[in-house]
C-alpha positions as CSV (number, residue, x, y, z in Angstrom):
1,X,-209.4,-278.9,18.9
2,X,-209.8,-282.6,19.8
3,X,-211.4,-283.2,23.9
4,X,-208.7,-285.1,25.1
5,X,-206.2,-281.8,24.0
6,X,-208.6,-279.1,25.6
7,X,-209.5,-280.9,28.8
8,X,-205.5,-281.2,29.0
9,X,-205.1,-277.7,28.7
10,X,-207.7,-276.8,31.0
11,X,-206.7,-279.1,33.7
12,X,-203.3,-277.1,33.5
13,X,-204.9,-273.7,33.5
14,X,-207.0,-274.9,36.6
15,X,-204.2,-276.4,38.4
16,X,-202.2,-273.3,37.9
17,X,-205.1,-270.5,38.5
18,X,-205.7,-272.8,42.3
19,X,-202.1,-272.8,42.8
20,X,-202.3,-268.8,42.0
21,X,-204.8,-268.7,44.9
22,X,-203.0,-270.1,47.5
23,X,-200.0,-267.7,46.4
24,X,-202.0,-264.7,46.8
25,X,-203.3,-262.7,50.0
26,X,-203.1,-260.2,52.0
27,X,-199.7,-261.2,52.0
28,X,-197.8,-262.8,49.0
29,X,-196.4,-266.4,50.2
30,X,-193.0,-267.4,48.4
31,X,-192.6,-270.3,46.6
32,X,-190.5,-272.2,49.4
33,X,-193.1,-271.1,52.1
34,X,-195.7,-272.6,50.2
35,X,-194.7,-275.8,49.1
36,X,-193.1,-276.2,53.2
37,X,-196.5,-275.5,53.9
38,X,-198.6,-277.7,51.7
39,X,-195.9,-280.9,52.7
40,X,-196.2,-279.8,56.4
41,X,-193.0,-278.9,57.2
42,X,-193.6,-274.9,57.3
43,X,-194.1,-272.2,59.8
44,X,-197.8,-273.3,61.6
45,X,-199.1,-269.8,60.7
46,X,-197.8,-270.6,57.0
47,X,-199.5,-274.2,57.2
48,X,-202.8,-272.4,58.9
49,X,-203.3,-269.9,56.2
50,X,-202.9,-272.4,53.2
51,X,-205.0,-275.3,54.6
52,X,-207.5,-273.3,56.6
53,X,-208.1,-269.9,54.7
54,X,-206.9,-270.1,51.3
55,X,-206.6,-273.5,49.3
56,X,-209.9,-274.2,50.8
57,X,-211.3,-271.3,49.2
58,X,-209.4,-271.6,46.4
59,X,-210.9,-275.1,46.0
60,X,-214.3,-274.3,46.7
61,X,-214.3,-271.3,44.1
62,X,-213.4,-274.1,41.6
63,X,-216.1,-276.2,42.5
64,X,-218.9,-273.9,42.9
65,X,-217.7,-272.5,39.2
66,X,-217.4,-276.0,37.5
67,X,-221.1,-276.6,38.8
68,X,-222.2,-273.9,37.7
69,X,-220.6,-274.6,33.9
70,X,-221.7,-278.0,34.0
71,X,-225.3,-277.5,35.0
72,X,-225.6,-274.3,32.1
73,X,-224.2,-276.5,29.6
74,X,-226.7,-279.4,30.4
75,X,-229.3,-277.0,30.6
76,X,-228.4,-275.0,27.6
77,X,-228.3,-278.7,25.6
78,X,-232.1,-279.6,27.4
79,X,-233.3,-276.5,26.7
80,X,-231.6,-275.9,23.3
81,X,-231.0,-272.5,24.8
82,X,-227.9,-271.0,25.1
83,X,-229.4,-268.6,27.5
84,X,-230.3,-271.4,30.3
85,X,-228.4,-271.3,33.3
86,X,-229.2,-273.2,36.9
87,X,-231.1,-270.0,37.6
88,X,-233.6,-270.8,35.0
89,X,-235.2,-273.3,37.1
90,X,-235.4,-271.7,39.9
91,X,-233.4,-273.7,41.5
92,X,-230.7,-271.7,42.9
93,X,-233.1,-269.0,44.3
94,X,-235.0,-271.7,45.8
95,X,-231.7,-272.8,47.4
96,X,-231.1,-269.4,48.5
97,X,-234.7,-268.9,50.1
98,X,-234.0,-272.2,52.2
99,X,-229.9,-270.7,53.4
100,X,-232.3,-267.0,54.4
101,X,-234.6,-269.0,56.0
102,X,-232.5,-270.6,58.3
103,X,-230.3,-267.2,59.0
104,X,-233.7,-265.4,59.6
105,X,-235.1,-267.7,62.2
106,X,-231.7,-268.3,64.0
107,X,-231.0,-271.4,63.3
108,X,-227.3,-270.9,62.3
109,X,-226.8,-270.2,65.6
110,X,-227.1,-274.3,66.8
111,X,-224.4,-275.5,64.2
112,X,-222.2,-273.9,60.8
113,X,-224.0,-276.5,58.9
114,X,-227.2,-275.5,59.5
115,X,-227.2,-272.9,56.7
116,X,-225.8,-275.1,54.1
117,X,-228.2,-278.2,55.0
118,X,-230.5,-275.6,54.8
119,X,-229.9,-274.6,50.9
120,X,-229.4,-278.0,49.8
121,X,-232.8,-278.6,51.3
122,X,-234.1,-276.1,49.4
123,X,-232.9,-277.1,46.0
124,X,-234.0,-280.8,46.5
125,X,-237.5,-279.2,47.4
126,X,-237.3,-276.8,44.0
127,X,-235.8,-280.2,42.2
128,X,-238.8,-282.4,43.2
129,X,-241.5,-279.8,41.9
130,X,-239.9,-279.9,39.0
131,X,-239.5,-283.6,38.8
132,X,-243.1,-284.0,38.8
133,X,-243.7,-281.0,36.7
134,X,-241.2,-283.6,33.9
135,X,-243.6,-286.1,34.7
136,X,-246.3,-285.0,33.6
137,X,-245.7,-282.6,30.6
138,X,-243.8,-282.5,27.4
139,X,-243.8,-279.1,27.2
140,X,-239.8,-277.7,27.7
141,X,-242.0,-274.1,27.9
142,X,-244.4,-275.2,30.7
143,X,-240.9,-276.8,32.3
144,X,-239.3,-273.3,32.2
145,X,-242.8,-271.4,33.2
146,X,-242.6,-273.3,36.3
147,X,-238.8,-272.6,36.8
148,X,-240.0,-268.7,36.5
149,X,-243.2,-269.6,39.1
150,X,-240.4,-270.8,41.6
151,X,-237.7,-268.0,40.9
152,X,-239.9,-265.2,41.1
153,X,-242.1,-266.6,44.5
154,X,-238.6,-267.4,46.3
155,X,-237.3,-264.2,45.1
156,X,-240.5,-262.7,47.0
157,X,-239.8,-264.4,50.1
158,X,-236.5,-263.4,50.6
159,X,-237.2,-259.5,49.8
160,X,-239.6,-260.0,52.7
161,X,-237.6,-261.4,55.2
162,X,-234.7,-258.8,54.7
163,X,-237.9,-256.4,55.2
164,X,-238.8,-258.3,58.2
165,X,-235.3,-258.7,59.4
166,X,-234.6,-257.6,63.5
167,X,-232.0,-255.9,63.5
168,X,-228.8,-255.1,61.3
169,X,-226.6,-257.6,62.0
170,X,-229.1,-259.7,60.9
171,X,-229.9,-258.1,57.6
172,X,-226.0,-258.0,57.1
173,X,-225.8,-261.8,57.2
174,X,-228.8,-262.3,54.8
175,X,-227.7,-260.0,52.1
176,X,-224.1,-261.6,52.6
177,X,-225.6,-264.7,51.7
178,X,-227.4,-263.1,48.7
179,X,-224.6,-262.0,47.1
180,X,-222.5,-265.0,47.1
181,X,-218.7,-265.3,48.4
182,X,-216.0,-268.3,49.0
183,X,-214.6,-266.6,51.9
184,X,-213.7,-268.1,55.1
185,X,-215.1,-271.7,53.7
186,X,-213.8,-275.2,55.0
187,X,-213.0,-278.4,53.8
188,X,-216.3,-279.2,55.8
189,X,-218.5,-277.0,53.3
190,X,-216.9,-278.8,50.4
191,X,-217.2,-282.2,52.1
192,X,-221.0,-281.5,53.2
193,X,-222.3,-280.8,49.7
194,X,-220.1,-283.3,48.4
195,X,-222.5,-286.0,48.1
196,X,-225.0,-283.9,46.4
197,X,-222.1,-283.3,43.5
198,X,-221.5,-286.6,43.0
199,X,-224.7,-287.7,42.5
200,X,-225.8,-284.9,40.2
201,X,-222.9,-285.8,38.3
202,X,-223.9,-289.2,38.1
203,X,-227.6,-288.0,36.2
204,X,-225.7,-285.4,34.4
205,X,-223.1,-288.4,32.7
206,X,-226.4,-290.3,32.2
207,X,-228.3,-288.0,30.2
208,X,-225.0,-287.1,28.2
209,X,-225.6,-289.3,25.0
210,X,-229.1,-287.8,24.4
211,X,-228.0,-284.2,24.7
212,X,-226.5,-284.0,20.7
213,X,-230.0,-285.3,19.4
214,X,-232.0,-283.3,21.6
215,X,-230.0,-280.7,19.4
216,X,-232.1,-281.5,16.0
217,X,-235.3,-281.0,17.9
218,X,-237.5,-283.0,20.1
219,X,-239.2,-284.8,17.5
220,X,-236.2,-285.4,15.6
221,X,-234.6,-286.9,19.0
222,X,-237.6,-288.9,20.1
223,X,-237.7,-290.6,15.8
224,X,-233.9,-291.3,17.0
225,X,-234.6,-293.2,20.2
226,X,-233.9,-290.9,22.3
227,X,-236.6,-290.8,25.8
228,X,-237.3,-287.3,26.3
229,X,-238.9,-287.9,29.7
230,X,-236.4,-290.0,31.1
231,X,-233.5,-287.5,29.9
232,X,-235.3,-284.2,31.0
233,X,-236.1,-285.7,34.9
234,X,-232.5,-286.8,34.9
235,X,-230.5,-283.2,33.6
236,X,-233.2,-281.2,35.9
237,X,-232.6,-283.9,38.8
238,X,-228.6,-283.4,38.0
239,X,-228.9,-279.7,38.0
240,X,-231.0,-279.2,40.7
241,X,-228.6,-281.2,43.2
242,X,-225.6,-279.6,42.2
243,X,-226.3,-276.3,41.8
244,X,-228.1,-276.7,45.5
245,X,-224.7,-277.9,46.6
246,X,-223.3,-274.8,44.8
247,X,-225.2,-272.7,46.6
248,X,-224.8,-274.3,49.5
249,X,-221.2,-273.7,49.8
250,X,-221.0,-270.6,48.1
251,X,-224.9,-269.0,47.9
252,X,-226.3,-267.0,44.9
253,X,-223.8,-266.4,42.2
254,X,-225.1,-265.9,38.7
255,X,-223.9,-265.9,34.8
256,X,-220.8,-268.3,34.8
257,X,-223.6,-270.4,33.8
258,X,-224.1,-269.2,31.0
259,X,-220.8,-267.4,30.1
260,X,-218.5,-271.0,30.5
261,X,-220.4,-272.9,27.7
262,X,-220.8,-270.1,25.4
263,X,-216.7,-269.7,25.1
264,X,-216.3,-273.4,25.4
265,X,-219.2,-274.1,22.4
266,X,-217.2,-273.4,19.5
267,X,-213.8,-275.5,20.6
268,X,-215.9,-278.9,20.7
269,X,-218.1,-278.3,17.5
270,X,-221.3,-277.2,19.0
271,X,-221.8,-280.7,20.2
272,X,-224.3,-280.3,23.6
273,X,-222.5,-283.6,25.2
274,X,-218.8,-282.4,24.3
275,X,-219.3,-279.0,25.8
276,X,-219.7,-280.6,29.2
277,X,-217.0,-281.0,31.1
278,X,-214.4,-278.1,29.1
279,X,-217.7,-276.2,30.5
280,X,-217.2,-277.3,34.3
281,X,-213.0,-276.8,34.3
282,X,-214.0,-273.6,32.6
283,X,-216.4,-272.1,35.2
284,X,-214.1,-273.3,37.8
285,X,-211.0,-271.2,36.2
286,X,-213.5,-268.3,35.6
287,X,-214.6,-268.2,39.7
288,X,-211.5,-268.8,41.2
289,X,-209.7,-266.3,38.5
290,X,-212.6,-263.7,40.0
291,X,-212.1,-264.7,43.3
292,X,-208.2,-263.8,42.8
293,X,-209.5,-260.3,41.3
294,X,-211.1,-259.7,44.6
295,X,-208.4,-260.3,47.1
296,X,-206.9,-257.6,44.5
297,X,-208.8,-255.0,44.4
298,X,-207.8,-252.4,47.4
299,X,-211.5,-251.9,49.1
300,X,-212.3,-250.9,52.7
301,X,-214.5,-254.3,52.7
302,X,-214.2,-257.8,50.3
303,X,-216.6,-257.5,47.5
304,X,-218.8,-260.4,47.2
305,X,-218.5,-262.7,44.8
306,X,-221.6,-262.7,43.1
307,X,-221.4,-259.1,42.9
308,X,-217.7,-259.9,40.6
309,X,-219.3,-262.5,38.5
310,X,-222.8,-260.4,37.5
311,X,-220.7,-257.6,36.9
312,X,-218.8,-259.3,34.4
313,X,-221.7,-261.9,32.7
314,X,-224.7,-259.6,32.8
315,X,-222.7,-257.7,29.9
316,X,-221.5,-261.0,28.8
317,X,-225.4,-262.1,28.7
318,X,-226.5,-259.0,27.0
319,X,-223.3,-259.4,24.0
320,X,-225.2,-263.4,23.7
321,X,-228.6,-262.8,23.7
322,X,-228.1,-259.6,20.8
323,X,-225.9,-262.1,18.7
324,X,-229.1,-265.0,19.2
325,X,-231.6,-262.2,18.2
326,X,-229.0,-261.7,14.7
327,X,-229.1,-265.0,14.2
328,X,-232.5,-265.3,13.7
């Protein structure tokens, strides 16, 4: 299928699965209502519930999803992996430790964007270790050894401080933020980690080209041109900023990661720097589809997100790594 054809097709699913998400709540909105709403000529509690509670939602699902596609597929491409995911690196827990931090010690309390500035914090620390780490090595292992090292140690922290926690309310908010959710998210979330996207993106689109001959190996790709250094700082720098972001707006949610490139891999040829952005609309259609699914389901309380999406890709991760192990 040629790029132009699928990113067509998956702008249309995305458009329609966002429009879906507005559509669907508590209570179903009709057609009219919703289009009054959106052109501000409906009922205020019609205009309310689309522009405060559900198309931001809907919006930030898609966001934190496309990330979360885009930074597997770089990652996957770095990494020649089609395991890698933002968690890899450590990244996203290190994002997560900073977000529990700043629930643990109250300081949530002095502003909402305290907890995001928080995790975005705490990727851009995670980033710059590994930054260096690029520096000086040429090892991918060593690169992913230290992504473990970071995982693993902010893992540790935050199991302590839900051991240390006062009391239950504020246990309740730090496994909340554990286990990832959209709900009740503003336009300010998106607009706060929106800088952090962009410029992720940016390294991302400039380590693109070297992605296909990274493919062929790493001496292979270095007899082609290609700088290794200067493309590994730049995907880990692009990854590390926007799956903070990701995490800042929607905390620790896991697999779509991985599960986004995988379908997307074979509908572009296998090609590390095609796989990109189907990956990101993909992820995004994947989250906000889940999302959907759990406004659905008829539970006393909301399952959390990142409950939804491990549930469905730590099969999904299981199904890939037995076909890898076939393979060779």
């Amino acid at each position: 299928m040629k790029d132009s054809a699928l990113l067509l097709l998956l702008s249309a699913v995305s458009f329609a699965a966002i429009l879906a998400a507005c559509f669907i709540g508590s209570t179903v909105m009709s057609p009219d209502r919703l289009f009054a709403a959106l052109f501000g000529v409906g009922a205020t509690g019609d205009e309310i519930v689309l522009w405060e509670i559900r198309l931001p939602r809907a919006i930030a699902a898609f966001i934190v999803g496309g990330a979360l596609g885009l930074c597997g597929a770089a990652l996957q491409g770095l990494l020649r992996n089609p395991l890698a995911e933002p968690g890899v690196l450590g990244v996203s827990a290190c994002a997560s430790l900073g977000a529990t931090l700043a629930l643990f010690y109250g300081a949530a309390a002095f502003s909402s964007l305290v907890v995001p500035v928080a995790a975005i914090t705490g990727a851009i620390s995670a980033t710059a270790l590994l930054t260096i780490a690029a520096i000086h090595t040429s090892s991918v292992v060593t690169l992913i050894l230290v992504g473990v090292g970071l995982s693993s140690f902010a893992g540790a922290v935050m199991a302590l401080l839900l051991n240390l926690a006062p009391n239950p309310f504020s246990l309740s908010d730090l496994i909340s933020w554990t286990l990832g959710s959209v709900a009740n998210r503003s336009f300010n979330d998106i607009a706060l980690a929106a800088p952090f996207l962009g410029a992720g993106l940016v390294f991302i689109v400039l380590s693109r080209r070297s992605l296909p001959a990274l493919a062929l190996g790493e001496e292979a790709a270095h007899g082609l041109g290609v700088d290794l250094k200067r493309t590994r700082i730049f995907v880990i720098l692009g990854t590390g900023l926007i799956s903070g972001a990701a995490v800042s707006i929607a905390g620790a949610i896991g697999f779509i990661g991985i599960m986004a490139p995988h379908i997307v891999r074979p509908f572009v040829g296998y090609d590390p720097a095609r796989t990109l952005a189907p990956s990101a609309f993909l992820g995004g259609i994947i989250l906000v589809l889940a999302d959907i699914f759990i406004r659905l389901i008829p539970t006393p309380t909301e399952l959390r997100l990142g409950v939804v999406a491990a549930l469905i890709g730590a099969p999904a991760f299981v199904w890939i790594a037995m076909q890898r192990a076939r393979t060779q």
